[in-house]
C-alpha positions in Angstrom: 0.4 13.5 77.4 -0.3 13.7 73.8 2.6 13.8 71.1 1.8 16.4 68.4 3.1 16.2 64.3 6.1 17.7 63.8 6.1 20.2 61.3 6.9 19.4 57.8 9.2 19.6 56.0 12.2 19.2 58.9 14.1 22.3 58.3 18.0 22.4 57.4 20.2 24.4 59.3 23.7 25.1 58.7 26.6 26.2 61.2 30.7 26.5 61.2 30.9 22.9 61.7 28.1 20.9 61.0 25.0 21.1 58.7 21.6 19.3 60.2 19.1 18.0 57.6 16.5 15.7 57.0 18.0 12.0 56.5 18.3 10.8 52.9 17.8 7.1 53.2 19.2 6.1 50.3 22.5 8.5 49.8 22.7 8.5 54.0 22.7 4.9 54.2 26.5 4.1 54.1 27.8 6.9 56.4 24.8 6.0 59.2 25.8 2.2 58.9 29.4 2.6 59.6 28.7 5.1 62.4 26.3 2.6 63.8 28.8 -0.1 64.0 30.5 1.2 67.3 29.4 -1.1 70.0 29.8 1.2 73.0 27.7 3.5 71.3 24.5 1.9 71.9 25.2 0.7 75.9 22.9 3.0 77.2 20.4 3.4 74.3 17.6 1.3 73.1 19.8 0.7 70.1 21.7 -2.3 68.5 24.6 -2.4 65.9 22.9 -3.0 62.5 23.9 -5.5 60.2 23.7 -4.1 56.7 23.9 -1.1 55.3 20.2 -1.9 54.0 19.4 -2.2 57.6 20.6 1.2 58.2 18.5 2.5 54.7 15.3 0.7 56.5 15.9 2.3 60.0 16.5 6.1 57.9 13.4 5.5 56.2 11.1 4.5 59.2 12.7 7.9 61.2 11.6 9.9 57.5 8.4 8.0 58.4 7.4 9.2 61.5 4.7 12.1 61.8 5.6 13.0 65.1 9.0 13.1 65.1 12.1 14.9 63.2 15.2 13.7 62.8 18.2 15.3 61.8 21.6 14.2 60.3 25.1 15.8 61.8 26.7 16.0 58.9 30.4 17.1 59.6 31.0 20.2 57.1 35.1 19.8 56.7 34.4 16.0 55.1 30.9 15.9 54.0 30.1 12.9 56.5 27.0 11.7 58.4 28.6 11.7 62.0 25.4 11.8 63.9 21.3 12.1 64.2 19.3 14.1 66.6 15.8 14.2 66.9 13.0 16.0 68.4 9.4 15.8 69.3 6.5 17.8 70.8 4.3 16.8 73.5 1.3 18.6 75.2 1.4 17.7 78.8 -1.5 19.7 80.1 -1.3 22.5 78.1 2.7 22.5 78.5 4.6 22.6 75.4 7.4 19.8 76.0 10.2 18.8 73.5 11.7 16.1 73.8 15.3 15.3 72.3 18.1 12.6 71.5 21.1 12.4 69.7 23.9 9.7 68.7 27.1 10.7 67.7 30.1 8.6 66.3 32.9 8.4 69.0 35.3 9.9 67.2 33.1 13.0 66.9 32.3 13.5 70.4 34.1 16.4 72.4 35.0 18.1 69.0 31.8 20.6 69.1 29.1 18.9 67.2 26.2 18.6 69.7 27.3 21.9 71.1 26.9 23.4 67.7 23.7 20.8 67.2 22.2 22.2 70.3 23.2 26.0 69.2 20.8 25.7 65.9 18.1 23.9 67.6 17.7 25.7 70.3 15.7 28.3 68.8 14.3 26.2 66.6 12.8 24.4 69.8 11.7 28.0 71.8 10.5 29.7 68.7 10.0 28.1 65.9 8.2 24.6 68.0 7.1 27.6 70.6 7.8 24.9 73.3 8.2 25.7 77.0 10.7 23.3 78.2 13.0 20.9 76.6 13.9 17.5 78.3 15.8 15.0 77.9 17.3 11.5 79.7 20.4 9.8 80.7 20.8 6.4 82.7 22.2 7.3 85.9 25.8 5.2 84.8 25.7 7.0 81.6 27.8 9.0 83.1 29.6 10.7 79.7 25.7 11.6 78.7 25.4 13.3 82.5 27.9 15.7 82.5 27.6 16.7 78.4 23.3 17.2 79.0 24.9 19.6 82.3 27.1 21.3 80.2 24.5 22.5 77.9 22.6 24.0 81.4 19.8 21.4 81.8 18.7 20.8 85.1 17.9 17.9 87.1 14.2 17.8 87.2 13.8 14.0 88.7 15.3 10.5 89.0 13.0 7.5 88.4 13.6 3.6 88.7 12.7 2.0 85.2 13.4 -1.3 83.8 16.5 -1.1 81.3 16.0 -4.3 79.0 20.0 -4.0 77.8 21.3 -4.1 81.0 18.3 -6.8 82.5 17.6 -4.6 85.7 16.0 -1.5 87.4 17.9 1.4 87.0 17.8 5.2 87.8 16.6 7.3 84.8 17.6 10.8 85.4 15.5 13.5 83.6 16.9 17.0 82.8 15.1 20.3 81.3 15.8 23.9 80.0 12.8 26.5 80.2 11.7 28.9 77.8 12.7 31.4 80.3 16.6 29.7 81.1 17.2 29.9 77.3 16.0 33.4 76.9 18.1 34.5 80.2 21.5 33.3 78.7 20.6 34.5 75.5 19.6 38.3 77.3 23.0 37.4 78.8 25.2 37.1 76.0 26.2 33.6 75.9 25.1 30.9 73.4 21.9 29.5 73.5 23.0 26.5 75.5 24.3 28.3 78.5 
């Protein structure tokens, strides 16, 4: 599987509740460290609390960096704050168009409509604008908050597999989930939001 560039520059889209644009190292920096700073947000991630806010402006800057990946900050309309990054990138996996995708969002943010409404303007972006065929994305089997908000959205279980998770020090179940071209565009065609 080959990763493809991202298309430059990462568009901005704007909805009810949140706006998603390109990270601003510098003017982001504040907002992303203090979101980061939640321990529990980063159990099941790859991720660690940063320690400074210029850790946070390096971290922006390396995501800004990367050719085949765009990131997005949820910035919460009503105050103006980063609550949030999401990120996609394109594979070719024999000639299937695959996007891959992962968020963070700060706890108290969670439940309150921002991914949906993330999810809502990407969507498209992802079937259309990327012209992918499937989107996928993970969860730890445990992660069990992560399992039932990826559902919600109508991804379906595509496979389990045992991988090592360094921050927990053991083999654990990675469950994979995907929406088709064809699932979005059938609960469009049906009326509902793009995220089923």
């Amino acid at each position: 599987m080959a990763r493809l560039a991202m298309p430059r520059p990462v568009p901005t889209f704007k909805g009810k509740l949140i706006t998603l644009r390109p990270p601003d190292p510098v003017a982001d920096a504040h907002d992303y460290f203090e979101m980061n700073q939640d321990a529990d947000m980063h159990t099941w991630t790859g991720d660690r609390v940063l320690e400074s806010e210029a850790e946070a402006r390096a971290e922006l800057e390396r995501f800004v960096s990367m050719e085949d990946v765009s990131t997005w900050m949820i910035v919460d309309n009503p105050s103006g704050r980063v609550v949030g990054r999401f990120f996609l990138c394109l594979e070719d996996r024999d000639g299937t168009r695959v996007v891959g995708e992962g968020n963070r969002i700060a706890r108290p943010y969670r439940r309150k409509g921002h991914n949906r409404e993330t999810r809502m303007l990407l969507f498209p972006y992802v079937f259309q604008g990327l012209e992918a065929d499937m989107i996928e994305t993970g969860a730890w089997s445990g992660n069990t908050n992560s399992i039932k908000s990826i559902e919600s959205y109508g991804f379906k279980l595509d496979r389990e597999e045992r991988q090592w998770n360094d921050k927990h020090g053991q083999d654990m179940t990675m469950r994979y989930y995907t929406m088709t071209r064809e699932q979005w565009e059938a609960a469009a065609k049906r009326g509902r939001d793009a995220t089923l």
